[in-house]
PAGU-610716 format. One line per 10 residues: number of its first residue (from 1); their letters; for each residue x, y, z of C-alpha. Coordinates in Angstrom, 1 decimal, always signed. Example, Ala and Ser with C-alpha at 12.3 -4.5 7.8 and 13.67 -1.06 7.14 Angstrom:
2
1) as) +12.3 -4.5 +7.8 | +13.7 -1.1 +7.1;
! end
This chain:
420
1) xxxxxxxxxx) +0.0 +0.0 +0.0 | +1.7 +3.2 -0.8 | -0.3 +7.5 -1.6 | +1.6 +9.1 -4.4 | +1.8 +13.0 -4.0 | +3.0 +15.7 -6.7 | +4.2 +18.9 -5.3 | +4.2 +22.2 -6.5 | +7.8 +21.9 -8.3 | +6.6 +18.3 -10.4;
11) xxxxxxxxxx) +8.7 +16.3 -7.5 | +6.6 +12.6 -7.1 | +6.9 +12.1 -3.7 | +5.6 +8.0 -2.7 | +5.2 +7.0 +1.1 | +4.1 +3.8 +1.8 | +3.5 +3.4 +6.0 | +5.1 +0.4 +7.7 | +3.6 +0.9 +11.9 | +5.1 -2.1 +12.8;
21) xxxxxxxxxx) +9.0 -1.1 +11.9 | +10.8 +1.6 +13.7 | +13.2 +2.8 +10.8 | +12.1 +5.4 +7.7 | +14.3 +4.8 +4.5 | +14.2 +7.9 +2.5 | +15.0 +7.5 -1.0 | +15.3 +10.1 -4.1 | +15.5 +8.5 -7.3 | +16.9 +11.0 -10.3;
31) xxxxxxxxxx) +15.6 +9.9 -13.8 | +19.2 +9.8 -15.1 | +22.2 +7.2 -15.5 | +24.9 +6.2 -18.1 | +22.8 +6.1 -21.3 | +21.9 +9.3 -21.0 | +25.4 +10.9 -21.7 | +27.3 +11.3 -24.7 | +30.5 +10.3 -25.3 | +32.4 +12.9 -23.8;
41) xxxxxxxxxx) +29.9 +12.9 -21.3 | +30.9 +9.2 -20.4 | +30.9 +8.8 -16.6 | +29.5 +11.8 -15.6 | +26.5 +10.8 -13.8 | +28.6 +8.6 -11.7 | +31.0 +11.4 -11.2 | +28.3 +13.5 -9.7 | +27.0 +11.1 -7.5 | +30.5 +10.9 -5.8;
51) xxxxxxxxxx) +30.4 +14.7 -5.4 | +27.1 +14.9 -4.1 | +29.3 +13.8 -1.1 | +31.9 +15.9 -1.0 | +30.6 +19.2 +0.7 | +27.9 +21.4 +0.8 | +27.6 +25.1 +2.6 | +25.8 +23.6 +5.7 | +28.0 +20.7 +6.1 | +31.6 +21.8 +4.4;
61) xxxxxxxxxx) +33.1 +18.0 +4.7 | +32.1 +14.4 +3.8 | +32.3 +14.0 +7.2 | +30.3 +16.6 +8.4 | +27.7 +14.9 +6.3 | +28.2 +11.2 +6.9 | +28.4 +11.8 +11.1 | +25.0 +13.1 +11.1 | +23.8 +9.5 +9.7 | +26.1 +7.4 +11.4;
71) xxxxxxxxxx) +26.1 +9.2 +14.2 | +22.6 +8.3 +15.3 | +23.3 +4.5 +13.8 | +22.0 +5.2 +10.3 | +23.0 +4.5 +6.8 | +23.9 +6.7 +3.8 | +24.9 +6.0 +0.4 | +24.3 +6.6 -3.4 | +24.5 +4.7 -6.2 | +24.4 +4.9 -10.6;
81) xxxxxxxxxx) +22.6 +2.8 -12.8 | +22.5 +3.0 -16.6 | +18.8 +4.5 -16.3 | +18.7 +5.8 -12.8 | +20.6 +7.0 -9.8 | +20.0 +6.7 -6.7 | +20.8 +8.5 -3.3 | +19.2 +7.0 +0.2 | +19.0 +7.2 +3.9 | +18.3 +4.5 +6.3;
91) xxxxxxxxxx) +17.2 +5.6 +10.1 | +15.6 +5.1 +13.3 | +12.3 +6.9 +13.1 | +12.9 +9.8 +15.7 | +15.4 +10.8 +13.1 | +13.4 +10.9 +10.1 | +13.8 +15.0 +9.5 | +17.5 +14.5 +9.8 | +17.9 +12.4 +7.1 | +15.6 +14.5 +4.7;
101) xxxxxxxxxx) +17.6 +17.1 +5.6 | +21.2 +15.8 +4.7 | +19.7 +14.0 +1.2 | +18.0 +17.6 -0.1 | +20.9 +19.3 +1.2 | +23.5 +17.2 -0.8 | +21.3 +17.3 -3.5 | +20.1 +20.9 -4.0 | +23.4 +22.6 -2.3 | +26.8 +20.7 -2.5;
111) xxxxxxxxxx) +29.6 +23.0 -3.6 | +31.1 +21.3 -6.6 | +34.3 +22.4 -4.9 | +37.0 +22.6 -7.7 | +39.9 +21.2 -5.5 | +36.9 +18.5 -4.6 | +36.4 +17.8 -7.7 | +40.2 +17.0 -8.8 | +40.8 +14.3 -5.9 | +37.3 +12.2 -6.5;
121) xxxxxxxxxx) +38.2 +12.0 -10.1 | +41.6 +10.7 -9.0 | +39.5 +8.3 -6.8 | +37.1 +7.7 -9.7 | +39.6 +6.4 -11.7 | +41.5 +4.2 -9.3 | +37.7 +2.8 -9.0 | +37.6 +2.2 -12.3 | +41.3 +0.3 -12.5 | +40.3 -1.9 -9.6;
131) xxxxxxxxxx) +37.4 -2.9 -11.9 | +39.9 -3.6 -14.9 | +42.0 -5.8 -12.7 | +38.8 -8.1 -11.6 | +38.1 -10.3 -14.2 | +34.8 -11.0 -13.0 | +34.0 -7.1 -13.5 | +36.0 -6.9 -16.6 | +33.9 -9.3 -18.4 | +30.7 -7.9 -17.5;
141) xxxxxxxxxx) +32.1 -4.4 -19.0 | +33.2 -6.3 -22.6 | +29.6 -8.3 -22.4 | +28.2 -4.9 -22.1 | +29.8 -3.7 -25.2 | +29.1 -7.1 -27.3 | +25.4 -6.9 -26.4 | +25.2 -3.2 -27.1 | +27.9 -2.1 -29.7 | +28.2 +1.7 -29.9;
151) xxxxxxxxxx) +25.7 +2.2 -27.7 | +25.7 +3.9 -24.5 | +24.2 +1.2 -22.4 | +27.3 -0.8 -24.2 | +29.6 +1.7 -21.5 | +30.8 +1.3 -18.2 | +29.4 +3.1 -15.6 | +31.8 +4.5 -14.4 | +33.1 +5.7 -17.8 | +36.9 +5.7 -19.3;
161) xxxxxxxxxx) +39.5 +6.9 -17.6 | +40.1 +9.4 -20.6 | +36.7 +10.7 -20.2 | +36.4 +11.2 -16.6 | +40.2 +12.8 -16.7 | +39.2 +15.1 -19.3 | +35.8 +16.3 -17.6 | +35.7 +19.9 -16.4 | +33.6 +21.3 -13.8 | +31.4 +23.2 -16.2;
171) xxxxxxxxxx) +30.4 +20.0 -17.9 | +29.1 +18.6 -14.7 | +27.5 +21.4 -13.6 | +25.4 +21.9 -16.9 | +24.9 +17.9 -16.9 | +23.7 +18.1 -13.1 | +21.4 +21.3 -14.4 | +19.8 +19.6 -17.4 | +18.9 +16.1 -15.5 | +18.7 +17.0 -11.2;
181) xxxxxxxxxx) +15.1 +18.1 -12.1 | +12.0 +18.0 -9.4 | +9.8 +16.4 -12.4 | +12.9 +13.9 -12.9 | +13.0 +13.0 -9.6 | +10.6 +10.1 -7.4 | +11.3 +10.6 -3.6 | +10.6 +7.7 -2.1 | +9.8 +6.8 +1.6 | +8.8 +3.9 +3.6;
191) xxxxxxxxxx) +8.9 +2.7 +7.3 | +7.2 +4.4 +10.5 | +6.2 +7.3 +8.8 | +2.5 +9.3 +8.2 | +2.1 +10.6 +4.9 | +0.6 +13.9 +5.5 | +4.2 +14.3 +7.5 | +6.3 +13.0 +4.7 | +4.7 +15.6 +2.6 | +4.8 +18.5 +4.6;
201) xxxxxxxxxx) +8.5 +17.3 +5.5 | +9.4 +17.0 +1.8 | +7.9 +20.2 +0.2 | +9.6 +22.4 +3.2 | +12.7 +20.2 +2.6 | +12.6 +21.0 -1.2 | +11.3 +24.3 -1.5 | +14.0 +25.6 -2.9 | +14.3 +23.5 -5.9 | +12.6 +25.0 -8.9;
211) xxxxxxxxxx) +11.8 +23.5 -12.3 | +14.6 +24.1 -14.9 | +15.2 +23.0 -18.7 | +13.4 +20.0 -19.4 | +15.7 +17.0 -19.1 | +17.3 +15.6 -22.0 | +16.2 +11.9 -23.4 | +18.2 +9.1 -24.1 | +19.0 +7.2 -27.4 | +17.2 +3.9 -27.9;
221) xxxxxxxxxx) +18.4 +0.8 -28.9 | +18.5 -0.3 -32.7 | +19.7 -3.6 -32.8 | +22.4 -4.3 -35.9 | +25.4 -5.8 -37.0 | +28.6 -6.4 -34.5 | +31.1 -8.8 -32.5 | +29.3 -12.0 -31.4 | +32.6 -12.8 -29.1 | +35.1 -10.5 -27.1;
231) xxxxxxxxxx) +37.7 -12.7 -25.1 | +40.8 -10.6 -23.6 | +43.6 -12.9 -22.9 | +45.1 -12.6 -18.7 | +47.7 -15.4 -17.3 | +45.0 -16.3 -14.9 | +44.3 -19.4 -13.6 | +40.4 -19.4 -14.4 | +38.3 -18.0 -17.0 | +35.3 -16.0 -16.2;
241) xxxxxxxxxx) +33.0 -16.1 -19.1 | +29.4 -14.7 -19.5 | +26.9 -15.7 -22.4 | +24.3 -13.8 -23.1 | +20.9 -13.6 -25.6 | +19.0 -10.5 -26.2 | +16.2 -10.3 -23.5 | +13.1 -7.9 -23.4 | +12.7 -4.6 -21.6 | +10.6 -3.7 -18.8;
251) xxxxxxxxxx) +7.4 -2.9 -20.3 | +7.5 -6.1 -22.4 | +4.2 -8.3 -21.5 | +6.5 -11.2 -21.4 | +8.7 -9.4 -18.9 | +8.1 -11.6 -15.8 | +7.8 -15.2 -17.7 | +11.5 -14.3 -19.1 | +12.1 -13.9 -15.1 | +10.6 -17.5 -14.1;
261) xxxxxxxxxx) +12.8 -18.6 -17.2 | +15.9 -17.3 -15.6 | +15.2 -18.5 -12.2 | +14.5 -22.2 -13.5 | +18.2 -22.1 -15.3 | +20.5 -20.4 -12.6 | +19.1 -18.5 -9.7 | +19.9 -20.5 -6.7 | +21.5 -24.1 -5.8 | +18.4 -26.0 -7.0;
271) xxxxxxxxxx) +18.4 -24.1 -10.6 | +19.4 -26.3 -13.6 | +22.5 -25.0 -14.1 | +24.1 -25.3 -10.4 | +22.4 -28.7 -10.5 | +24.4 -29.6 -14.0 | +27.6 -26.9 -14.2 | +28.7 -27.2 -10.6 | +27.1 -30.2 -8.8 | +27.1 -33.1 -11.6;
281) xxxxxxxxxx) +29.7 -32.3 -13.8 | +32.1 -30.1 -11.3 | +33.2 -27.6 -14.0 | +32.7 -24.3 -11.8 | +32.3 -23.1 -7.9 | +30.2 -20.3 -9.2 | +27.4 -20.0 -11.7 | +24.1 -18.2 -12.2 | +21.9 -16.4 -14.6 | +20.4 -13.2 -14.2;
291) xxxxxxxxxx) +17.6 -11.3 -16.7 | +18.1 -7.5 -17.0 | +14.9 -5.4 -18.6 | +15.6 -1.7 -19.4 | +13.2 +0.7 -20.9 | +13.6 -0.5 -24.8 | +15.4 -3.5 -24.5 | +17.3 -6.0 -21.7 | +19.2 -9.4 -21.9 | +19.4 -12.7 -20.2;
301) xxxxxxxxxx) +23.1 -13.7 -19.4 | +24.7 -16.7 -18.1 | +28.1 -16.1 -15.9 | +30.5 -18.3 -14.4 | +34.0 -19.2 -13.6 | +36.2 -22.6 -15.1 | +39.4 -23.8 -15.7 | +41.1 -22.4 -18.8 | +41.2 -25.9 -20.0 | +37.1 -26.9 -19.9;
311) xxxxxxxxxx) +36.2 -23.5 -21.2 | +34.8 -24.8 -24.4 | +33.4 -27.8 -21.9 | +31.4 -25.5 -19.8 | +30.0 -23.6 -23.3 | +28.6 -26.7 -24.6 | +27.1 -27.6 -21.0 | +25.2 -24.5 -20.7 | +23.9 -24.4 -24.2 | +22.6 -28.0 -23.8;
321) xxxxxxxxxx) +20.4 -26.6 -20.8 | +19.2 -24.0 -23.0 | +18.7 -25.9 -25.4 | +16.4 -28.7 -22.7 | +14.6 -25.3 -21.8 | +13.1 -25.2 -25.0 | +11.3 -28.2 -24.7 | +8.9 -27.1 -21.8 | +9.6 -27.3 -18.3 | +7.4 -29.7 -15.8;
331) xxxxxxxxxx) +4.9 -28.5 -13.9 | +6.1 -28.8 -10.5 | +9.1 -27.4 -11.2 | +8.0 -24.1 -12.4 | +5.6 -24.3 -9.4 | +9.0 -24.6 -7.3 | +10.5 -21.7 -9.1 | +7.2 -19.5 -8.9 | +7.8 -20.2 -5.0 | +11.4 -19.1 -4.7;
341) xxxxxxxxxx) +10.6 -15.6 -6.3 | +6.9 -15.0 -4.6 | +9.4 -15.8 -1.5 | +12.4 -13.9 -2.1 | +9.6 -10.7 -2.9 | +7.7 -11.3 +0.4 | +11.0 -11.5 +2.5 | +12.6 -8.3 +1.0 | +9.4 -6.1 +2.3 | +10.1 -6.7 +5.3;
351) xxxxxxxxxx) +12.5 -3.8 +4.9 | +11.9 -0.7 +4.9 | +14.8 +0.2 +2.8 | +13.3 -2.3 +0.3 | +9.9 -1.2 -0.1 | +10.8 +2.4 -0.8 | +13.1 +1.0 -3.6 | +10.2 -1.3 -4.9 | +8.1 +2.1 -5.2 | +10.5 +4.5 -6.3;
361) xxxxxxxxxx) +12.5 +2.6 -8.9 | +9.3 +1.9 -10.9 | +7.5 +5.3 -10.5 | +10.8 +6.7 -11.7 | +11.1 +4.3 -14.8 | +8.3 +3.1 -15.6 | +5.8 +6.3 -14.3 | +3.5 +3.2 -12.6 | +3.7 +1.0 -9.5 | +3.2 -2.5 -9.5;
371) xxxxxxxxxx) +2.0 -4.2 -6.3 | +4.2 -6.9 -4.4 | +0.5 -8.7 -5.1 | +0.0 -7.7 -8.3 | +3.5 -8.9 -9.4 | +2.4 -12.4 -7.6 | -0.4 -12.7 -9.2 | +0.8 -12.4 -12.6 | +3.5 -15.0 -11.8 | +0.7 -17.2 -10.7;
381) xxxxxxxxxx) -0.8 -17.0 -13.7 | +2.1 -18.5 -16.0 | +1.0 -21.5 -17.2 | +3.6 -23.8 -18.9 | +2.7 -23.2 -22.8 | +3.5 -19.9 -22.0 | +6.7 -20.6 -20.7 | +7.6 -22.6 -23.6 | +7.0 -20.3 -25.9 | +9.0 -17.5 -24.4;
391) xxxxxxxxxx) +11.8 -19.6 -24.4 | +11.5 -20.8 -27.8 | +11.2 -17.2 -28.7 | +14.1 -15.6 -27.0 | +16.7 -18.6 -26.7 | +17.8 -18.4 -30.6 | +21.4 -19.1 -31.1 | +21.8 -16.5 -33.2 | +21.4 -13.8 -30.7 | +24.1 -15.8 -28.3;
401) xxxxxxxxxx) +27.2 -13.7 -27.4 | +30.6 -14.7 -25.5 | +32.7 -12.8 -23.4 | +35.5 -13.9 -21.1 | +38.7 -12.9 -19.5 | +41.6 -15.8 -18.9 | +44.3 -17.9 -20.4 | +42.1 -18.7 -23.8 | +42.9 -18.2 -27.3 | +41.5 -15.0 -28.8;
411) xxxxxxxxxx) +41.5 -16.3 -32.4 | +40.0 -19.9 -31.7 | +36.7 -20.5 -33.5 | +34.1 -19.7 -30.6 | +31.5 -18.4 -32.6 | +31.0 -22.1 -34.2 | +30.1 -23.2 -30.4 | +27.4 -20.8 -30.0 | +24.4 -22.4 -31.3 | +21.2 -23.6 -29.5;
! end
């Protein structure tokens, strides 16, 4: 259960009231991430999410602003998607105002201080060469730019190191301008709260903030021609590999049976793949599948670690369960699997924290919220044919792509083992 409220400025503010929890999480979810920059741009809103931190006239030091969160045993933190970012507050109710307080302060007043500004892009880019030494985030950047060639979503977050060493202040600032709108922003709050206080608390909090420029679009997605592999050779003593397919994005009708797909071939230790990859055949300690759904488009991708010798091995392993998925799944399996996720769903709103991320993240993307019932019931109402024909739809082997870092051949012939 959650009121929606639009203020005078076009800020969405949701509350949803939790009288049996003694915390409030305070969420404000910015209608921008990665695939709204351009290439110069590349980074940016991740840049600006660091120096959100960094100072503001009222509280001149990222101490100064952490201490009055931690100080009373809260939480603070931030964080940049490709289509959103976020910034949020965890608390003890009695400290509800405080919280508000620090997030619109950060938001609406930090200083953009110039010497600021030149050590968080040093820190930025050690970030991002802590992600090029992981091979298990390395791959997931070149799966990124397989699946989406040319294409911002096909960038790293945090952007290149070129890019964020070449960004200026003025760039920020007129990035920050053009996207930190009130009617791009969803503030989201949950826990022991009333709403009529949230939204007297909220519009005092934000009365400052006016409408600017209307906030610049992204570019959508137009599938075409490009790499179907990208393997980068390291003396390591594993390979981490990913396959993906093309998936569907988040207003798709078939958006949740791709989900019950995914969570029958690798989400947990009872999915197909842990069963087959890790348990029968012992070719990897860690594997999974996830589905990812964006506003035009999304993907279903398939990640694990092996031994540089039972790389090609492992490929042919997880095709042939791609392949059995095909053929219809039994009935009490994808009751099992309808279990697990109408589980895992229940358990998270038990969080305040949670529940303001389940009802600002889709007011802010998709300008709608689905229930925590309303989900459930349309997961209920999967029937197999269904099932079968999504995955006959979307498992085609001509839409697989391979990534992977190790001590593998570049030039072998990969693409002839990526068929379904």
């Amino acid at each position: 259960m959650y009121e929606k409220a639009i203020l005078d400025n076009g800020l969405r503010l949701i509350t949803s009231p939790m009288p049996h929890t003694r915390s409030v999480a305070v969420n404000f979810f910015i209608g921008t991430g990665s695939r709204y920059e351009s290439e110069a741009q590349g980074g940016v809103s991740h840049f600006i999410e660091h120096l959100c931190f960094k100072g503001t006239q009222k509280r001149p030091t990222p101490r100064d602003i952490s201490s009055v969160i931690e100080g009373v045993g809260g939480m603070i933190n931030a964080g940049t998607d490709k289509e959103l970012t976020v910034y949020w507050c965890k608390v003890a109710q009695p400290h509800f105002l405080s919280a508000l307080d620090v997030l619109a302060d950060i938001l609406l007043n930090s200083r953009f201080d110039p010497a600021e500004i030149e050590k968080e892009r040093q820190v930025i880019i050690e970030e991002i060469n802590m992600s090029l030494d992981s091979p298990a985030q390395r791959v997931s950047m070149l799966l990124d730019d397989v699946l989406w060639p040319g294409h911002p979503l096909g960038r790293d977050i945090a952007g290149k190191k070129e890019t964020v060493a070449a960004m200026s202040r003025e760039m920020i600032l007129d990035y920050m301008a053009g996207q930190y709108q009130p009617q791009n922003t969803v503030v989201s709050i949950a826990g022991a709260i009333d709403q009529q206080e949230a939204v007297d608390a909220v519009t005092k909090a934000t009365a400052a903030w006016k409408k600017g420029r209307t906030h610049a679009g992204y570019t959508p997605y137009m599938p075409g021609p490009g790499k179907r592999v990208l393997i980068e050779k390291r003396g390591t003593e594993q390979t981490q590999m990913c396959l993906a397919l093309p998936g569907i994005s988040m207003k798709h009708p078939d958006r949740f049976k791709l989900d019950l797909l995914n969570i029958i071939l690798g989400e947990g230790m009872s999915s197909r793949l842990f069963a087959e990859i890790r348990d029968k055949l012992g070719l990897a300690y860690s594997i999974q599948s996830y589905s990812e759904h964006f506003l035009d488009t999304g993907d279903m991708v398939i990640s694990a670690g092996v031994d540089n010798k039972n790389v090609t091995v492992a490929i042919k392993a997880v095709l042939a369960e791609l392949a059995r998925l095909k053929d219809g799944v039994p009935d009490d399996e994808i009751n099992k699997a309808k279990e697990l996720f109408k589980g895992r769903i229940l358990l998270r709103m038990e969080d305040s924290r949670s529940v303001a991320g389940w009802m600002g993240s889709q007011e802010i993307l998709m300008g709608e919220i689905l229930s925590v019932d309303q989900v459930i019931a349309i997961m209920d109402a999967i029937n197999p044919e269904e099932l079968q024909k999504v995955a006959q739809e979307t498992l085609k082997g001509e839409g697989l792509k391979l990534a992977a870092v190790g001590n593998i051949d570049p030039d072998a012939n990969w693409e002839d083992l990526l068929k379904i």
